[in-house]
N, C-alpha and C positions, 0 to 999 in steps of 0.2 A: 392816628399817627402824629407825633411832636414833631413839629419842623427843627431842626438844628439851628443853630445860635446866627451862622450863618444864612443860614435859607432866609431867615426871620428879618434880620439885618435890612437884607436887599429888596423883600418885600415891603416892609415897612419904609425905607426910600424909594420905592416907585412909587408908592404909595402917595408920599407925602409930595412927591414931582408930577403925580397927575392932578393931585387936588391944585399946588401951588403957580405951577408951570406950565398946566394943559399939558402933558405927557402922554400922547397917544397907545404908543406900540415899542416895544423894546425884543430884537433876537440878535443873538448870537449863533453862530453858524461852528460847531465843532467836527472838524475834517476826519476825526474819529473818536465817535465815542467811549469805546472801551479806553482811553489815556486818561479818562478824570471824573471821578465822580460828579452828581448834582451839586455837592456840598466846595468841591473843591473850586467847581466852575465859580457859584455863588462869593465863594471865600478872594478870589483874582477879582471880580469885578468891584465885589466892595474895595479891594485893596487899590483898586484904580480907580473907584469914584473918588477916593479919600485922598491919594495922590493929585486928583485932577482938581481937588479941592485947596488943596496945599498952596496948587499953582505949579509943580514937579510937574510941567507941560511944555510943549511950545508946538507953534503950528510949522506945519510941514508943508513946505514951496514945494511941487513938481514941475514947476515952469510950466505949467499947462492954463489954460482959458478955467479950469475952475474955481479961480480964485475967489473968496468975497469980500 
């Protein structure tokens, strides 16, 4: 079976963040799986690695003790 352009994408960036960055473990938790394919799941997080790349971020205060 050929992985999609997608699937391939995010594998080959964990990939490269385990050898570069010690990258242990990576899950996403979907509250229901029939709303999105493997491909489309794969397709939103690369689109958020690349945003979180940009810097299209910022951290989020909840006034609580977890800050770091």
């Amino acid at each position: 079976m050929d992985m999609s352009s997608d699937r391939q994408a995010l594998t080959t960036r964990y990939a490269r963040m385990q050898a570069e960055e010690g990258l242990v473990d990576v899950k996403y938790l979907l509250s229901n799986v029939a709303e999105a394919t493997t491909d489309e799941v794969c397709r939103e997080v690369e689109a958020m690695h690349d945003a979180l790349g940009r810097g299209e971020c910022k951290a989020l205060d909840f006034g609580d003790i977890s800050k770091h």
